[in-house]
N, C-alpha and C positions, 0 to 999 in steps of 0.2 A: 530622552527617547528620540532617535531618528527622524527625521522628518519625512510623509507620508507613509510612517507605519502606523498602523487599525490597533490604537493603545489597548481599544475595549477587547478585541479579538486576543490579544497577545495574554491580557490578563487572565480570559476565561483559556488560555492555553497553559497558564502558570511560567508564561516563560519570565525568566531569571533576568532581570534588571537594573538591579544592584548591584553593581563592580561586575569586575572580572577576575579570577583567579587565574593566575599561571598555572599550565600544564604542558608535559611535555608530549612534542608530537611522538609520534611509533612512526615506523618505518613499513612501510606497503606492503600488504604480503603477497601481490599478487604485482609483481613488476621485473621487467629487464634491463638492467645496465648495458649501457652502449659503448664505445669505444671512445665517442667525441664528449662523455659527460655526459648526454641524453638520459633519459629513462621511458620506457616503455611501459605505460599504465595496462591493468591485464585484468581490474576489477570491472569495468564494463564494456556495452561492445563501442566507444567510442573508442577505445584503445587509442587513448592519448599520447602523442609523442610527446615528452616535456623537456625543452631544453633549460639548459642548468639556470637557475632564479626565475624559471616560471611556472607556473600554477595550468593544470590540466583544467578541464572544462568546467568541473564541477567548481570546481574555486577555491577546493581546499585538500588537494593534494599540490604540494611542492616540489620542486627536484631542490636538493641544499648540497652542494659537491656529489653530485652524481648517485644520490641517495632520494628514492621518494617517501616524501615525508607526507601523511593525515593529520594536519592540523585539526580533525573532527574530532579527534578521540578524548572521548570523557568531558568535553564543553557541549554540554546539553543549553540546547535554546527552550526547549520545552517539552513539560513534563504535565501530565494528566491523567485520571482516574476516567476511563473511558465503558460506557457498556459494549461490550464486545459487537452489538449489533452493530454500533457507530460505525466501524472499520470499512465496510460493512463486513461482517463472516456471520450468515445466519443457518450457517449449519455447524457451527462449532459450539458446542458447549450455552446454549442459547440461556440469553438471561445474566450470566458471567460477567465480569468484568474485567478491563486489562488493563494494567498501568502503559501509558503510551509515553514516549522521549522521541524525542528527533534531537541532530544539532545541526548547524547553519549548512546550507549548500544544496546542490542538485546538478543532475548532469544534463535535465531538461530544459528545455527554454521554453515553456508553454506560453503563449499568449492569455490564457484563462485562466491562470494558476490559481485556485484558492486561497494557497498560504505561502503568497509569494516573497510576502516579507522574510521571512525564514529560508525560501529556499531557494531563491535569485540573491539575497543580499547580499553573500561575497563577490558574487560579478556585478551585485550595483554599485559597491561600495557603501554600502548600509551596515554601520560599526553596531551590531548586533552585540549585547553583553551574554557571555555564558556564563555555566558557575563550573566547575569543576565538577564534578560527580563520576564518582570509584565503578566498577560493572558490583563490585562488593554492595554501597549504596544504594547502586539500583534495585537489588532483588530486595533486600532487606525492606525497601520502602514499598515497594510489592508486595511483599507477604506484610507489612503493617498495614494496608492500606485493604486488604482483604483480597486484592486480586486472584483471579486464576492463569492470568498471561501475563508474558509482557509483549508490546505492540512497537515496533519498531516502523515510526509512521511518519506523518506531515510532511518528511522531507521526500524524498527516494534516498530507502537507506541503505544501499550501495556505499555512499559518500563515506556512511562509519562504519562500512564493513568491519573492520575488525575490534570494533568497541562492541557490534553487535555479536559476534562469532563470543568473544570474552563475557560478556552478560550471560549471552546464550547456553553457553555450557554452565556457568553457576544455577543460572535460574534452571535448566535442568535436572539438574541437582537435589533444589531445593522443591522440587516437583510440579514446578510453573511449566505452561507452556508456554512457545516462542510463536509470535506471528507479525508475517512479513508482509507490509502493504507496500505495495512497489508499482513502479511504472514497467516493471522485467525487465528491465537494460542491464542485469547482469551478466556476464557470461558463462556458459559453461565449467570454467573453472573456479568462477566464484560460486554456481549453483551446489558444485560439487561439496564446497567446504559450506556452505551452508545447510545443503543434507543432514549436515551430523547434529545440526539443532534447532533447525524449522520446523514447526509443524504444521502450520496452516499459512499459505498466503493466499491473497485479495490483490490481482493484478489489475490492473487499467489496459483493457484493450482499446485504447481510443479511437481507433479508427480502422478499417482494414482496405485505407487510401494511402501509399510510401508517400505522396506529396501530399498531404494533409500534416503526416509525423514530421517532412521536412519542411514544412511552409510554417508552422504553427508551433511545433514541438523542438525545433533544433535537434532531431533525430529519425532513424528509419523504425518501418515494420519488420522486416525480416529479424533482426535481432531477439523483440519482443516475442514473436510467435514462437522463436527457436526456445526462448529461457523458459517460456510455460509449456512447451513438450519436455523439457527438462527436467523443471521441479515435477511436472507427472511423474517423469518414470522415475524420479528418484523419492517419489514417498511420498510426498508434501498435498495434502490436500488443499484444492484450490476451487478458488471462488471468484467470478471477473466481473471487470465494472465497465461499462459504456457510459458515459457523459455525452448525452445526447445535445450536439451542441446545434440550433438552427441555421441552415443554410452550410454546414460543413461536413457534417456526418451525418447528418438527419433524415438521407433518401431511403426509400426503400430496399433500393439495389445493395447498395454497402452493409443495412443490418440486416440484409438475410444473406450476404458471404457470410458476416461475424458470428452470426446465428448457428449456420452451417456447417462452418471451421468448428465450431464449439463441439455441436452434435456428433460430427463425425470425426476428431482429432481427440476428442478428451473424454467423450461420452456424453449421453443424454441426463443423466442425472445431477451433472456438470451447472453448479446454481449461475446465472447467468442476474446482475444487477442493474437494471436500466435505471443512469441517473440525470435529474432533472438539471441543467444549466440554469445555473442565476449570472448576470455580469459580473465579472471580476479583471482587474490589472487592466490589459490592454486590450480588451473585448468588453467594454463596457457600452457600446452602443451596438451591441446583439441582445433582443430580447432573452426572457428567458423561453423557456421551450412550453410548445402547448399541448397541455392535456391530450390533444387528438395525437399527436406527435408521440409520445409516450404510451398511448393506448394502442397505435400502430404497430409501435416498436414491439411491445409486450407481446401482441399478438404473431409477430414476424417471430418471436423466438418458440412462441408453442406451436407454429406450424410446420419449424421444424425441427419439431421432436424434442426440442428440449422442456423436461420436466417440471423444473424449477426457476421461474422469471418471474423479478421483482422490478416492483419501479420504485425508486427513491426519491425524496426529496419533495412529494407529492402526496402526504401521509390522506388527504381529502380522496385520493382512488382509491384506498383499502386494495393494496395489491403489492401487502410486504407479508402478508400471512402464510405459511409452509401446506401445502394439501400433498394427500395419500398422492402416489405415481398412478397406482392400479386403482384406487375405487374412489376417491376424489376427499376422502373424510379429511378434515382439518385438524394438521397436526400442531402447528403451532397460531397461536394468535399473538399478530402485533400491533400493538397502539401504539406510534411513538415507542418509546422503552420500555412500556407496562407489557408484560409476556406469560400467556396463556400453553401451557405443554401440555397435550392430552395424550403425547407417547408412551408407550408403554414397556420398558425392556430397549427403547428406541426403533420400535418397531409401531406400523398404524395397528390404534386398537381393535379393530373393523378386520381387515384383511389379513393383520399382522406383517405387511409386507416393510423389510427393515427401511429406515431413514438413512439415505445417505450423510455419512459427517463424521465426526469425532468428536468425542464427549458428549456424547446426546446423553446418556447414562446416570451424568451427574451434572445436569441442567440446572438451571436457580431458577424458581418463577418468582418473578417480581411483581406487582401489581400497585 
């Protein structure tokens, strides 16, 4: 095991520890060849220039004679049986569960990263083991496992673009839905090919400060705000997450732009996640956020106009529960992962006015 990687974290991830199996990379589908050997990366908006034996930002695209190569594809660092809430998406199919995969990499440099073992290690030089795993394997262990998605997470999975696109259309297929947790640094034309087999993403608006994304994240806003009017128009029901982190994003003024962008760029029905900061990686001597902070926040988002605001990571506020838009009745109850549906047709029983989402229909209540 690496040194300073969270052994306990990585196990309750099921990441793959036990040798490595050879696999061969694929070839980028979303790149331009240059004249001097270069290649032009075109899967996010870093749009990496890579000259010939080096590695673009994320860490595991390579140029190899003027070819770029995904060392990501089908080396999964971790794999788990996740309740759909986790992600979080609590208007998708609520109660569900999604087998989740990442594999090594990111195009983000967060200072806070959660799972940053997994998605800094190829620029830390953190010799992560994968196992090999087929997109055939993946569904298969999907549908054993009871799933109704599969969850393309932990990392920003941009990195395996095209192991996800290959999953994607089997699991399709085999009538799973696809859901995309991302940081939106895709671009446009990786939005495009992902259209044809997302159904639901969960983006991280972290901030709506460019120097915040540039001081902390190794990337801009513009990019992100552009990919989720994107997957809008192109289908994809979306859900966004704030990580209220103190003293960075945590003023007034910035979550009621975010608040306001949401409202009035994506709609008011548009679930908005407000979530709690613990210290993690290189922000460990930032507290974590406090309840007023959070209750603040919460409140910044229903004053304007948005519908549906939760707070995460904070299950002691009881303020992950789903209520009517128009007459306030509780449609869904959340404890933790125990899940209470009093929809009816996906619509409140009271008003009948419908639930924004997908799959409300064939919900699981778990208890």
């Amino acid at each position: 095991m690496p040194t300073g990687v969270d052994a306990a974290k990585l196990e309750h991830m099921n990441v793959a520890i036990r040798g490595t199996e050879p696999v061969a990379p694929v070839a980028t589908r979303l790149s331009t060849a240059l004249p001097d050997g270069s290649v032009r990366c075109g899967v996010c908006a870093h749009r990496c220039l890579v000259r010939p034996g080096r590695t673009g930002i994320c860490g595991v695209r390579v140029n190899r004679d003027g070819v770029l190569l995904n060392l990501a594809y089908g080396r999964t660092v971790a794999e788990a049986l996740d309740p759909i809430e986790k992600k979080p998406l609590f208007h998708v199919a609520p109660g569900s569960t999604a087998w989740s995969i990442a594999t090594p990499g990111c195009p983000f440099h967060c200072r806070f990263c959660q799972n940053w073992e997994i998605a800094q290690g190829p620029r830390l030089g953190i010799d992560l083991p994968t196992r090999t795993t087929t997109p055939e394997s993946v569904v298969r262990q999907a549908l054993h496992q009871g799933a109704g998605a599969i969850a393309y997470t932990y990392v920003e999975p941009t990195v395996f673009l095209e192991y996800a696109l290959d999953v994607g259309q089997l699991a399709r297929r085999a009538g799973l839905r696809n859901l995309w947790i991302t940081d939106g640094y895709a671009t446009p034309e990786a939005v495009d090919m992902l259209a044809t087999v997302i159904d639901a993403a969960n983006v991280d608006l972290k901030s709506f400060d460019d120097r915040f994304y540039r001081r902390l994240c190794g990337a801009r806003l513009a990019p992100v705000l552009q990919a989720i009017v994107a997957m809008r128009e192109a289908g994809i029901w979306l859900e966004l997450t704030t990580l209220v982190i103190p003293g960075h994003n945590d003023d007034d003024a910035q979550l009621r732009e975010i608040a306001r962008w949401i409202a009035g760029t994506l709609g008011t029905d548009t679930p908005w996640h407000i979530s709690r900061f613990h210290p993690a990686f290189r922000m460990l001597d930032v507290p974590s956020t406090p309840t007023a902070t959070l209750l603040r926040a919460a409140a910044i988002g229903r004053d304007a106009g948005l519908a549906h605001v939760y707070v995460g990571n904070a299950p002691e506020l009881g303020l992950e529960d789903t209520h009517c838009a128009s007459c306030g009745t509780t449609l869904i109850e959340r404890l933790g992962y125990t899940i209470r549906n009093h929809l009816v047709d996906s619509a409140c029983p009271r008003c009948r006015r419908p639930m924004p989402g997908i799959g409300l229909s064939d919900t699981v209540v778990v208890s």
